[in-house]
C-alpha positions, 0 to 999 in steps of 0.5 A, a space after each residue: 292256476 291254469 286256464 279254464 278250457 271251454 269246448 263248443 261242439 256243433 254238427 257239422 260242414 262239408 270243407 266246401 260244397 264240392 262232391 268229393 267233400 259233401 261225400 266224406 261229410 255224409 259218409 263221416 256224419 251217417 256211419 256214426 253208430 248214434 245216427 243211423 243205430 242199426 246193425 254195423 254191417 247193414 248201417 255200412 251197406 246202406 250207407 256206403 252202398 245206397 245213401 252216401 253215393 246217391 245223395 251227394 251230389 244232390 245234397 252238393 247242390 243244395 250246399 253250393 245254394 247257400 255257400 257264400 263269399 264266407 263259405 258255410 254259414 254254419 262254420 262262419 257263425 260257429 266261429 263267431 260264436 266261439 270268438 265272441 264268448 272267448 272275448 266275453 270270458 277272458 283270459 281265464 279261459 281256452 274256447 275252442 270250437 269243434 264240429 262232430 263231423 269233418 273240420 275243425 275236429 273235436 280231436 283237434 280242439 281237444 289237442 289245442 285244449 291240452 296243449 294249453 294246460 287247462 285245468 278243466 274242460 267244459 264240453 257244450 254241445 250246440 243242440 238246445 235239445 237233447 238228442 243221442 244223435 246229436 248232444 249223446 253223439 258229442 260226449 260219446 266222442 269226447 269220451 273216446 279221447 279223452 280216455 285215451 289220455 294219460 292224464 284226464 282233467 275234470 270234464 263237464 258236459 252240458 246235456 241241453 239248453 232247450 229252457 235257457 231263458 237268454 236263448 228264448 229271449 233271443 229267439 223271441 226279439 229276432 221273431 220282432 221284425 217280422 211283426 208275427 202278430 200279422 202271420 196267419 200260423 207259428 210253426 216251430 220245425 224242429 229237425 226229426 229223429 227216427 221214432 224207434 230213437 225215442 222210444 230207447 230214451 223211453 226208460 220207463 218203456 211206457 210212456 213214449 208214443 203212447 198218447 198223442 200228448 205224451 210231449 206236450 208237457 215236461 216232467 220227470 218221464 220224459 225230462 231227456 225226451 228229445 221231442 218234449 224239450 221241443 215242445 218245451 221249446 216252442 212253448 217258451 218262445 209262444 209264451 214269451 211273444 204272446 202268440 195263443 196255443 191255436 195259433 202255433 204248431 209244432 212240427 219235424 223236419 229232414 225226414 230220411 228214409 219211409 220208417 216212421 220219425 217225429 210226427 208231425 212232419 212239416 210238410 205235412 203241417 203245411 198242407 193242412 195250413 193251405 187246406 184251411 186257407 192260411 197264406 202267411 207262415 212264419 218259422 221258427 228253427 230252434 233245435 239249430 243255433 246258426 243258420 245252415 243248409 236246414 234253415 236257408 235252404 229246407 225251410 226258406 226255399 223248399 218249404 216256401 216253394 211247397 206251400 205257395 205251390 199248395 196255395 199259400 203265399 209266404 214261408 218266412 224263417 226266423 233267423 237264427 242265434 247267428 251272432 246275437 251277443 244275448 246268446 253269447 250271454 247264454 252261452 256264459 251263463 252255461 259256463 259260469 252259472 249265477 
């Protein structure tokens, strides 16, 4: 029998933090048809006409703020990750590692896939949460690919992890050394999504966006609900480290455009915390499972310069997932489930 072949997908990088390549990133990243979901041709005047030639060599700064002697962090741990789980696994099975946008590929991971003969393939996603800019972008593009082959193994996709028991616990043990019991207010910022991509997952067409609650708690409506896995999430992590329900907040990061996303947004969580006299904020980041531009910049610098510039004194994150080898458990969990 052959190996079997296991396929971890995560968002992204620039090849380095230089223009020209921050440039093919955003340009790859915000034409796809699942993120910016508008007409094609006002999605290729926006993006290639506004956004791509404006934002890139600011978001090239921002890149070169975190790109260190290892390059970007978000590619540094993925492969750690993707090494770790194929040592755990075995020679049973082909890990490969891919990214949505830019290198490595998910046609090239693909390729090394088939050319070792695989018998099946197992596709997850790096996004805890479902969200069809992101978990629904993966399998789209795997889809495409794979159905271009002659010969197509099984393929099974894992849709989400957001209540993976291992991932929690391991979110919770790094929040530990930060002692969160002596922090004023939990946040858990999760990236944010435009409103109008909720309310297309909405099946039932009656329940997205119309109480103030309608994620605060999971079911059967709202299962594939990228803000109620959130929220599920956050929940977990509370219950896990004890932290009481008025001592959390759950809130939405990376906003772009002025339509409305995800609410409520993290800046504007962090002025009501000031407002109330809190100085010492801890953060969790649990839509990403490796540090990256969001979490070592958005929320360790820029976030933490916003608060203390409305009177707060320390915005601390929690590290990510990184290379906690209890994920790595997860993730085998994922792949061989008990």
């Amino acid at each position: 029998m052959g190996k079997k072949g296991i396929l971890l997908v995560n968002l992204g990088t620039p090849d380095s933090p230089e223009v020209s390549d921050v440039r093919k990133y955003l340009d790859e990243f915000l034409m796809d048809e699942r993120v910016i979901d508008i007409n094609a041709v006002k999605r290729t005047l926006l993006v290639k006409g506004i956004i791509v030639p404006f934002r890139s060599p600011k978001t090239a700064k921002l890149y070169k703020e975190i790109w260190d002697e290892n390059g970007s962090p978000l590619l540094y741990f993925s492969k750690i990750q993707a090494a770790m789980l194929q040592e755990k696994l075995g020679d049973e099975y082909q890990v490969e590692l891919a990214m949505r946008y830019q290198n490595p590929s998910i046609d090239a991971g693909l390729d090394r896939l088939k050319a070792g003969l695989v018998e099946s393939i197992q596709v997850i996603p790096l996004f805890p949460q479902y969200a069809s800019a992101s978990t629904g972008s993966v399998i789209q593009k795997v889809m495409e690919l794979v159905g271009k082959w002659q010969t197509v193994p099984p393929i099974n996709f894992i849709n989400s992890f957001h209540d993976n028991e291992l991932m929690i616990d391991t979110f919770a043990e790094n929040a530990q050394k930060y002692q969160p019991e002596s922090y004023d207010q939990i946040l858990f910022s999760f990236h944010g999504l435009p409103e109008r991509q909720l309310l297309k997952c909405d099946h039932t067409a009656g329940h997205c966006l119309k109480k103030d609650d309608c994620c605060s708690t999971l079911t059967d409506v709202n299962k594939f609900c990228y803000s109620a896995q959130c929220y599920d999430t956050a929940r977990l992590i509370a219950k896990k480290l004890n932290i009481p329900k008025e001592k959390y907040s759950v809130c939405f990061q990376s906003r772009l455009g002025k339509e409305p996303w995800v609410q409520p947004y993290t800046s504007d969580v962090l002025k009501e915390l000031a407002d109330k006299g809190k100085k010492r904020l801890l953060v969790f980041c649990p839509a990403f499972v490796a540090d990256c531009l969001e979490t070592l910049y958005e929320v360790s610098v820029e976030y933490h310069e916003e608060f203390r510039a409305l009177g707060g004194e320390e915005v601390q994150l929690v590290a990510s997932l990184n290379d906690d080898p209890k994920f790595i458990d997860a993730l085998v969990e994922m792949v061989k489930p008990l």
